[in-house]
C-alpha positions as CSV (number, residue, x, y, z in Angstrom):
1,X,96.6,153.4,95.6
2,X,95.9,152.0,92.0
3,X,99.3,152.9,90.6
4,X,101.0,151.2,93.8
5,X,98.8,148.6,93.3
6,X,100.5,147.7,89.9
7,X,103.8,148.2,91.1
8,X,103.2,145.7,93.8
9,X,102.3,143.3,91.6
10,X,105.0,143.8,89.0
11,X,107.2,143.3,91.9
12,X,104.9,140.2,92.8
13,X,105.6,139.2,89.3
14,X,109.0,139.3,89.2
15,X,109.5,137.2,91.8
16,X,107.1,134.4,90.7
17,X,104.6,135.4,93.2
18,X,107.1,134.8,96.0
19,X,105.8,136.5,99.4
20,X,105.5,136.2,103.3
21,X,103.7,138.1,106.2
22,X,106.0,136.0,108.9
23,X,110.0,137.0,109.0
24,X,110.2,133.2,110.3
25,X,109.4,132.3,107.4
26,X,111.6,134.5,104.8
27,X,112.8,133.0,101.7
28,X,115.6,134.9,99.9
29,X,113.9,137.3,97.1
30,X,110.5,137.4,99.2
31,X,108.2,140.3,99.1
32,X,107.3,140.8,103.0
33,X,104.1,142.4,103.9
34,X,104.4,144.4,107.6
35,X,100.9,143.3,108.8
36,X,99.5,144.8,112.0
37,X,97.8,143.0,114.7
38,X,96.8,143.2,118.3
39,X,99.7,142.2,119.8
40,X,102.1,142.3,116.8
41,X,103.4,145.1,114.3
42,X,105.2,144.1,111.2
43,X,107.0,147.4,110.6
44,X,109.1,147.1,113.2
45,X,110.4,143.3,111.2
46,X,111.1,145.7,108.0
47,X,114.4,146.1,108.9
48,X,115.3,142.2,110.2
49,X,113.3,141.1,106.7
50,X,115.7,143.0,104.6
51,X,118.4,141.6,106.4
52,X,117.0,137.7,105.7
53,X,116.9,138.3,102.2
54,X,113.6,140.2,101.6
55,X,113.4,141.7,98.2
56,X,111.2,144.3,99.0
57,X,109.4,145.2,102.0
58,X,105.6,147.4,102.1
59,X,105.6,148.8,105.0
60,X,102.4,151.8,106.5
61,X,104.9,153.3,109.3
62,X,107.2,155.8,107.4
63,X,109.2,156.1,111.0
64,X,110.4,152.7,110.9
65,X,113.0,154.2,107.8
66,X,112.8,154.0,104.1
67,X,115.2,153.2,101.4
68,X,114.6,152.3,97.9
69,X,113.7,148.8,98.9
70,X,110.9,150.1,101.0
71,X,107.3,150.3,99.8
72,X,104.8,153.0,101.5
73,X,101.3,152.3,101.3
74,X,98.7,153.9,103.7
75,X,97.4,150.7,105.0
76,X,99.2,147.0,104.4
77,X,96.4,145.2,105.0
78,X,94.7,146.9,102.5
79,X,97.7,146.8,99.9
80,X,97.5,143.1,100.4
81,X,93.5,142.6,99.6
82,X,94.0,144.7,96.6
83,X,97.1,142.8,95.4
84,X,95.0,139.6,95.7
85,X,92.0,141.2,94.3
86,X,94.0,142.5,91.3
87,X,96.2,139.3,90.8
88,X,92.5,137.1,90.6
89,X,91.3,139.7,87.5
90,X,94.4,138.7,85.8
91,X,93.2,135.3,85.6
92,X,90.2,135.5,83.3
93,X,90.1,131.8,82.7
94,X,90.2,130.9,86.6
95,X,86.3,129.8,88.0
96,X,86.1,130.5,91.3
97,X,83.8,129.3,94.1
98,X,83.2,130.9,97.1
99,X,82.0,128.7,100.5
100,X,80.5,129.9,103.0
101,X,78.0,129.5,106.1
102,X,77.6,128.9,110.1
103,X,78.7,125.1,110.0
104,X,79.9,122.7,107.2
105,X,82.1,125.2,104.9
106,X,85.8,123.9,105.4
107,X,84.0,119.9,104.9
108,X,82.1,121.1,101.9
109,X,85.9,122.9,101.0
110,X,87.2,119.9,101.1
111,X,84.7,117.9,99.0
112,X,84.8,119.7,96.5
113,X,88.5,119.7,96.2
114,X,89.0,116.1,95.9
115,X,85.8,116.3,93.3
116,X,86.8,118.9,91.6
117,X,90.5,118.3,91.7
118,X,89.7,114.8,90.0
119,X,88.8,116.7,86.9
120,X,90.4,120.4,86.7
121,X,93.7,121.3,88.6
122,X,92.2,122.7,91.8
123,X,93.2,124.9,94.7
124,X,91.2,125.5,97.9
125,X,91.9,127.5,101.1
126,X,94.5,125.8,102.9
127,X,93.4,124.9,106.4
128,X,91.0,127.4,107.7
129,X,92.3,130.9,106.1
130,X,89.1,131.9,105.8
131,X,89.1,135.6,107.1
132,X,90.4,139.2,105.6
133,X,94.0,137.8,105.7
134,X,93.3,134.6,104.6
135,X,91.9,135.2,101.9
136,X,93.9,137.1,100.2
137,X,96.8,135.1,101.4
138,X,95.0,132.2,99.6
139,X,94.8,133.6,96.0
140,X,98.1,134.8,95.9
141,X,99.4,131.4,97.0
142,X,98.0,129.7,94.2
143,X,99.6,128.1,91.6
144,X,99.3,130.2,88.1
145,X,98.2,127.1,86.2
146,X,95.1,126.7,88.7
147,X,91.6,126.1,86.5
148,X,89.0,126.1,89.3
149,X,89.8,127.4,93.2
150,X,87.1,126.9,95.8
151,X,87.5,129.3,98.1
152,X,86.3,129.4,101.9
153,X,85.1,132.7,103.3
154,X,84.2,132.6,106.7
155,X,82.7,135.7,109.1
156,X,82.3,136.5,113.2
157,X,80.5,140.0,112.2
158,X,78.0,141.7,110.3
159,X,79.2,142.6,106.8
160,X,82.4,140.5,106.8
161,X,81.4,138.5,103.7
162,X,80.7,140.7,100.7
163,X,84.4,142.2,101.3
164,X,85.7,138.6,100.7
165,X,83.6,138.6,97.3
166,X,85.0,141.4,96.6
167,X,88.6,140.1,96.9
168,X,88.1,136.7,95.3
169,X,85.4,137.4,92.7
170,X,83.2,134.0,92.8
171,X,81.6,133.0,90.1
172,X,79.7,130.5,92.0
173,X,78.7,130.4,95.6
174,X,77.4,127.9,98.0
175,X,76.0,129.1,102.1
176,X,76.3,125.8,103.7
177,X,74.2,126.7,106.5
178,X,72.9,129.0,108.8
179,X,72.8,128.8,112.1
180,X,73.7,130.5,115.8
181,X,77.7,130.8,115.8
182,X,79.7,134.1,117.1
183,X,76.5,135.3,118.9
184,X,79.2,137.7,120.6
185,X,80.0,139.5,117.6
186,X,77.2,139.2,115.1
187,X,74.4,140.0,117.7
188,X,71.0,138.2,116.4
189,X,70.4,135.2,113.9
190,X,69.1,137.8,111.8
191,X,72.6,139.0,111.6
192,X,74.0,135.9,110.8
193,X,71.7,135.2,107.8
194,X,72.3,138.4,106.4
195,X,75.8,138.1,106.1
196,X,76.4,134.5,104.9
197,X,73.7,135.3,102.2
198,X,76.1,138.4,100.8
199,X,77.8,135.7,99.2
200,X,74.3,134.8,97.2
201,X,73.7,138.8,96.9
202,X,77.4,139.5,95.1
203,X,76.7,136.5,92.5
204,X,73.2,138.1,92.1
205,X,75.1,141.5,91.4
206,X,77.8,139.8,88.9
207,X,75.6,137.5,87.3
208,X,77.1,134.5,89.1
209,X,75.4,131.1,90.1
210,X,74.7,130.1,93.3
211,X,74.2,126.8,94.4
212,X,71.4,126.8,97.3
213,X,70.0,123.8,99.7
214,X,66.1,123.4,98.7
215,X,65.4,122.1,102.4
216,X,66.9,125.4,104.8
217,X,63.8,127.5,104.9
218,X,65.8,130.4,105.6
219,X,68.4,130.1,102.8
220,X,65.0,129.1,100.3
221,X,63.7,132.4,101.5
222,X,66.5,134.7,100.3
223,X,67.2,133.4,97.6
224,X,63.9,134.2,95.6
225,X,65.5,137.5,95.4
226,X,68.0,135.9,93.3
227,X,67.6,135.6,89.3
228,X,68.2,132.0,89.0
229,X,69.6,129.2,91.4
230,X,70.5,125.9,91.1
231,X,69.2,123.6,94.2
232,X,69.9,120.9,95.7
233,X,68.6,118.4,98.8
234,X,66.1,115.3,98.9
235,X,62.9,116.9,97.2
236,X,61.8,115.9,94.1
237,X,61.7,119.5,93.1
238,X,65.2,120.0,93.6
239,X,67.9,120.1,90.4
240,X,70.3,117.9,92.2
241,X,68.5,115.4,94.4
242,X,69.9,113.1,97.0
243,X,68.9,110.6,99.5
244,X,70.6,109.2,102.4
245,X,70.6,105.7,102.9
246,X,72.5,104.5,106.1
247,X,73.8,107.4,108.5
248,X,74.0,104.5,111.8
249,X,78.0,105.2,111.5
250,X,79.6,105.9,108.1
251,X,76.8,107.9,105.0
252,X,75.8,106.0,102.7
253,X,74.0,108.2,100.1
254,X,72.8,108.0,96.5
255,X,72.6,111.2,94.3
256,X,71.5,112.7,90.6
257,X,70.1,115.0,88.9
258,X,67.1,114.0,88.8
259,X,64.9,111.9,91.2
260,X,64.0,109.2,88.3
261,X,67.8,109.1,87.9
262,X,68.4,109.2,91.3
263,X,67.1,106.0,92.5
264,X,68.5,104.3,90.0
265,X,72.1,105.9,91.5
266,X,75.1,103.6,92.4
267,X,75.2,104.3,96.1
268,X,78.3,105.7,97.9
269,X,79.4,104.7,100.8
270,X,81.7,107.1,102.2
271,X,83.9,107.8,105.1
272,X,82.0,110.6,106.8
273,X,79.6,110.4,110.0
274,X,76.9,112.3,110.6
275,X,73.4,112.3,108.7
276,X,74.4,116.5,108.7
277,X,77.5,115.7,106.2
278,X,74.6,114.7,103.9
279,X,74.0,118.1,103.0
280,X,77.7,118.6,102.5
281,X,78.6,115.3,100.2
282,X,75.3,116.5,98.2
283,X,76.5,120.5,98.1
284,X,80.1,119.4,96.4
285,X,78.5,116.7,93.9
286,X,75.9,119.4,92.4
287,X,78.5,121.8,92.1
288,X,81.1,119.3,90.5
289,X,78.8,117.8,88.2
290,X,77.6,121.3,87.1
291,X,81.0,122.2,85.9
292,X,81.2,118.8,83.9
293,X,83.2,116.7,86.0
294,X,82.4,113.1,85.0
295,X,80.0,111.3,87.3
296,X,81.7,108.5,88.1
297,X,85.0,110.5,89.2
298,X,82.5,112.3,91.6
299,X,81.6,109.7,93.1
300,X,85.1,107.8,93.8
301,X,86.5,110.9,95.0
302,X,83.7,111.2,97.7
303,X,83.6,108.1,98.6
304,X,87.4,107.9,99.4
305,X,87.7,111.6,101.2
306,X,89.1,111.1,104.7
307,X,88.6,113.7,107.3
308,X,90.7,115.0,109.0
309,X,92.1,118.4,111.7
310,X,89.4,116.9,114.3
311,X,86.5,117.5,112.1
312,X,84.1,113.9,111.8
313,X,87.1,111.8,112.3
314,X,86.1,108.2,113.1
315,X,89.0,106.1,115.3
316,X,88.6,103.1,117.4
317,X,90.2,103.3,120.6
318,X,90.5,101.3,123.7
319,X,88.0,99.3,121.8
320,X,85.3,101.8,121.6
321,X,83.8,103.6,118.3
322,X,84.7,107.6,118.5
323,X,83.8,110.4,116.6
324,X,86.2,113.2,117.3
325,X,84.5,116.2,116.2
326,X,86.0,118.5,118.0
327,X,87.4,121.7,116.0
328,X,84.8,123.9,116.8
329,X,81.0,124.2,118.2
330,X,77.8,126.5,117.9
331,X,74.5,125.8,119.5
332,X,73.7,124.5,115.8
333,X,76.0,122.0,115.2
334,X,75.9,120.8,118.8
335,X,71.8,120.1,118.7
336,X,73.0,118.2,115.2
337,X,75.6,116.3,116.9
338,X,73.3,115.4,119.7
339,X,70.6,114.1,117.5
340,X,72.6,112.3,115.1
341,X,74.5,110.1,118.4
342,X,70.7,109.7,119.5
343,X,70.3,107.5,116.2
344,X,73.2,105.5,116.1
345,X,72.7,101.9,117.2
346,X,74.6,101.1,120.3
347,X,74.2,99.7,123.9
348,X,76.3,102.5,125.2
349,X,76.4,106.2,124.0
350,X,78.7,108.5,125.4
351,X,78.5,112.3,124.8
352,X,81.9,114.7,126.4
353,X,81.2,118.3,125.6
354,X,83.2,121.3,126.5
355,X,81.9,124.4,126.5
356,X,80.7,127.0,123.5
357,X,82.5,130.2,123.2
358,X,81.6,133.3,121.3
359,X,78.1,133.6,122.4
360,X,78.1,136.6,124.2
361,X,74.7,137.3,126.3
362,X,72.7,134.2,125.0
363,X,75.6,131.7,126.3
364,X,73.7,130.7,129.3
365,X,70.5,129.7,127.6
366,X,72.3,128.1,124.8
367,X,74.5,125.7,127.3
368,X,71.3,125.0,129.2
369,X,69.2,123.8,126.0
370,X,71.8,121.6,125.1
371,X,72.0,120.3,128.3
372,X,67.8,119.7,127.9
373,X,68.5,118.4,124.7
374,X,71.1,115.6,126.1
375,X,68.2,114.6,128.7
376,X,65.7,114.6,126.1
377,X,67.6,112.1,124.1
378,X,68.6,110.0,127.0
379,X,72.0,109.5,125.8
380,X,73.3,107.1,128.3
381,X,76.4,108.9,129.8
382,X,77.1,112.4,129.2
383,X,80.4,114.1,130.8
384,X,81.1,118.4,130.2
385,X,83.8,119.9,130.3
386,X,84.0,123.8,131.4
387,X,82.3,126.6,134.0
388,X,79.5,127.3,131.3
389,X,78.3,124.0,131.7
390,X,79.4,123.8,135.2
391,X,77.1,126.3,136.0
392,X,73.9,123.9,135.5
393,X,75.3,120.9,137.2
394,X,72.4,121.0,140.0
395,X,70.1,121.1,137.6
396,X,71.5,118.0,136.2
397,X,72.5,115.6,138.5
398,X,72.6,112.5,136.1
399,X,75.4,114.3,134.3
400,X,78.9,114.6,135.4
401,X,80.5,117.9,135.5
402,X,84.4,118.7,135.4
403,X,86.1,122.2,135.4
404,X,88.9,121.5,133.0
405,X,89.8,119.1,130.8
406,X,92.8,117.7,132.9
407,X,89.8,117.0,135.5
408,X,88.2,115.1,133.1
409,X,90.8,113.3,131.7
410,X,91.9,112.3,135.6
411,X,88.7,111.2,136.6
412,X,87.0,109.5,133.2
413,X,90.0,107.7,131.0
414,X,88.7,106.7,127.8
415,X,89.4,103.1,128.2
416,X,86.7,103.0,130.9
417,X,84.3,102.1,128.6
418,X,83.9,99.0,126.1
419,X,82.0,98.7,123.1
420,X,80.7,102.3,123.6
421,X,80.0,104.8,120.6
422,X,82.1,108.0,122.2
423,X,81.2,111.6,120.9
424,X,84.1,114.2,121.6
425,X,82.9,117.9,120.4
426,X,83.8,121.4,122.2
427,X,85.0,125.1,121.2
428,X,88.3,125.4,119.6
429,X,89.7,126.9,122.9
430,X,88.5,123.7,124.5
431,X,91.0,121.9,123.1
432,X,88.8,118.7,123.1
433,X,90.9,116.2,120.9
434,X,93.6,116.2,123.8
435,X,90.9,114.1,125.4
436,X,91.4,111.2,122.8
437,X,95.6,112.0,121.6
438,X,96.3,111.9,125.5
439,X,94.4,108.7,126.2
């Protein structure tokens, strides 16, 4: 495979890096990979991409025909990690930094590629290619002249992560957090905690630095099996130290390396909600600042990052204050979006929740501690969305309950309420933010 390897990439070369996976998408002179999926099989497109202008096709189905324009490699997936793999040890200059964790990695992504990008020319993973596609796909997409590239690495198994070190070589690393997501597939916590913290045991292994939170217990605990570390979160113990300010509706923070320095900060005020971005905004300054980027570019560049793709978005609709937070949800960052709308100052508060996928045998006790949770904090109307829920509903009889989200839209219309503070969070298959673009 190693001699294919470098004749991939001399082909890679010699057409400036230009490549596809999708024969949508062919561009003439492309190098197409013939991935293989579930319900998909790229060989049988080798033909059809030839025919759009491909300039060389690698291809794991000998059946499917060869010709000199043909590449044969026992596995294209594989080909393709190893291409990336071998196109990031080309780049000897190029720091990279690897993200990951259960909630927080694509915003923490995103911070620090508006820090670090106001300093160093800096690529991150586009959207959420976060997997054993993505990645690769991300590294080979990025622009030659690239100094620093923050790359996301996420996982929905044990194991998942150290193969993504192994494909984008970080020299530093960050595990945003770890909590209960893909119960289905990883099995336990345990699981979980293991495998976000292979990002922490690769740098350990290559001598690489990792950037931990000094407040997650569980995170604190792994990591004095690492050499050195550099922390960072509100104690005074901590290298980079923080402390949050104002979290009633957009954070508010202050931030240095040192807690003298600290509160003697400027203080940001960003455009983020949630007291749990905290942890995020003071992840991507540490990091930023420890590669030299100039304080003061830091902080303008996290103070004017707007999210965005349904992640902490803040609108004002129908005259009403909502947070659409509704890409994805775990039992973790539910209980944190719970508590944080418990906090903000408002006559009205308004939770809609659809249900949380992926969590295999524990999804019934998970939907009905959230559900506790909600009553606990005596949010003042709470609407679900979904039969997990559903299946609770007489145990909850101040709460309204709705099968589907075309239910709920029917029955409860965002403009029902005025002045109300409106928290919108489900499962990606939920589809919650048609809630608030249909209204």
């Amino acid at each position: 495979m190693k001699d294919t390897i470098s004749t991939l990439y001399e082909h890679f070369q010699a057409q400036s890096g230009a490549f596809t996976t999708d024969t949508r998408n062919i561009k003439a002179g492309d190098l197409f990979f013939a991935l293989k999926g579930p319900s998909f099989n790229g060989n049988l497109f080798a033909e059809r991409a030839l025919e759009q202008g491909a300039s060389w096709v690698v291809i794991d189905e000998p059946q499917v025909g060869l010709t000199d324009r043909f590449i044969l490699v026992d596995d294209v997936l594989e080909a393709l990690q190893q291409l990336a793999a071998h196109h990031r040890r080309q780049l000897p200059g190029l720091k990279v930094i690897g993200v990951t964790g259960s909630n927080g990695k694509t915003t923490t992504k995103e911070l620090l590629k508006v820090a670090i990008g106001s300093h160093y020319r800096c690529w991150a993973t586009p959207g959420n290619l976060n997997n054993h596609i993505g990645v690769p796909l991300t590294l080979l997409r990025m622009p030659l002249d690239t100094e620093v590239a923050v790359i996301e690495m996420g996982a929905n198994h044990p194991g998942e992560v150290m193969p993504l070190c192994e494909i984008a070589q970080p020299d530093f690393g960050v595990v945003t957090s770890v909590g209960k997501e893909h119960l289905e597939g990883f099995g336990s916590l345990e699981a979980i905690i293991e495998t976000e913290c292979e990002l922490y045991k690769y740098l350990a292994q290559t001598g690489g630095q990792a950037f931990v939170h000094y407040e997650n217990t569980d995170l604190m605990a792994y990591t004095v099996k690492l050499r050195s570390a550099i922390y960072y979160g509100e104690d005074k113990e901590a290298d980079c130290v923080g402390r949050l300010l104002d979290s009633d509706w957009q954070l508010r923070f202050q931030w240095e390396n040192s807690y003298r320095l600290m509160l003697r900060a400027p203080q940001i005020e960003t455009r983020l909600y949630g007291r749990y971005n905290f942890v995020n905004l003071l992840a991507a300054a540490c990091i930023a600042r420890h590669l030299s980027v100039p304080y003061h570019k830091i902080n303008e560049a996290l103070a004017s990052y707007e999210p965005a793709n349904n992640r902490s978005q803040l609108l004002e609709l129908h005259g009403n204050r909502i947070i659409l937070d509704a890409y994805n949800a775990n039992p973790h960052s539910m209980q944190a979006a719970v508590e944080n709308l418990a906090g903000i100052r408002s006559n009205k508060r308004v939770a809609i929740f659809g249900d949380m996928f992926e969590l295999g045998d524990a999804a019934e006790a998970e939907h009905l501690a959230l559900l506790s949770l909600l009553q606990e904090k005596g949010i003042e109307e709470v609407l679900l969305c979904g039969p997990l829920f559903g299946a609770h509903a007489a145990a909850f009889p101040a709460f309204r309950f709705y099968g589907d989200l075309a239910s709920l839209q029917a029955a409860e219309p965002i403009n029902r309420w005025q002045e109300a503070v409106v928290l919108v969070k489900g499962s990606r298959g939920m589809a919650m933010e048609n809630y608030v673009t249909l209204a």
